[in-house]
N, C-alpha and C positions, 0 to 999 in steps of 0.2 A: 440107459437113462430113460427114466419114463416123463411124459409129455404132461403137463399139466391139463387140466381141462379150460377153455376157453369160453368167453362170454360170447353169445352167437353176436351176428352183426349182416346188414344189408347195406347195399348202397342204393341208393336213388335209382332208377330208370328214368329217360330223357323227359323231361315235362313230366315227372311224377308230382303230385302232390300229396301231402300227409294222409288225406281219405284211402288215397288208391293205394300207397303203401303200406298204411296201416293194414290191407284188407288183404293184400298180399302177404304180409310178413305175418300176419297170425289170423288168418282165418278158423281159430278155435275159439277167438272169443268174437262178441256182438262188436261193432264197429267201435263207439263211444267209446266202451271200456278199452279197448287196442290203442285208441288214438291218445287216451288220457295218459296208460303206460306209459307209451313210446315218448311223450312228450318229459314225462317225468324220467323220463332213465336218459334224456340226450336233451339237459340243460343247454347246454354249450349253442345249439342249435336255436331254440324257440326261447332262449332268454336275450341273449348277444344280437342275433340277429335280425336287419331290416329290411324288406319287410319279416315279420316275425312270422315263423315257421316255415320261408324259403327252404325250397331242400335243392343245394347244389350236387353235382355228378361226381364230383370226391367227396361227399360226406361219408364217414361210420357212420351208420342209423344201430345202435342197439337197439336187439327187440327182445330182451328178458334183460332183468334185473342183476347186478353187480350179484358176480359169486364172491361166496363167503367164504 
C-alpha cells in the first residue's frame, strides 16, 4: 500500500506568536505574504478564536494550501 501525500503542518512553540511562526514555518517567503497564507489555510484558528489569532500548544498550524 502506498501512502498518500500529506498537507505539511507545525505546531506552536511555547509563547509563539503568528510573526515568529510564520517566519519559522516558511522563511521563503517575505513575512506579510507567510502570515496572510497561514492565516487563510487555518480558519478554525484566527476566525473562532479570542483573542483572534492566539496560537495554543495543540494547535495544527498548516503552512501550505489543501492538496488537490
Amino acid at each position: 500500500m502506498t501512502l498518500s501525500q500529506q498537507r505539511r503542518f507545525t505546531t506552536p512553540e511555547p509563547d509563539e506568536t503568528l510573526d515568529s511562526l510564520a517566519a519559522r514555518a516558511r522563511p521563503d517567503l517575505d513575512l506579510a505574504t507567510a502570515i496572510e497564507l497561514i492565516r487563510g489555510w487555518n480558519l478554525h484558528i484566527f476566525l473562532m478564536r479570542r483573542p483572534r489569532g492566539l496560537l495554543l500548544g495543540g494547535d495544527v498550524v498548516f503552512i501550505e494550501p489543501p492538496l488537490i
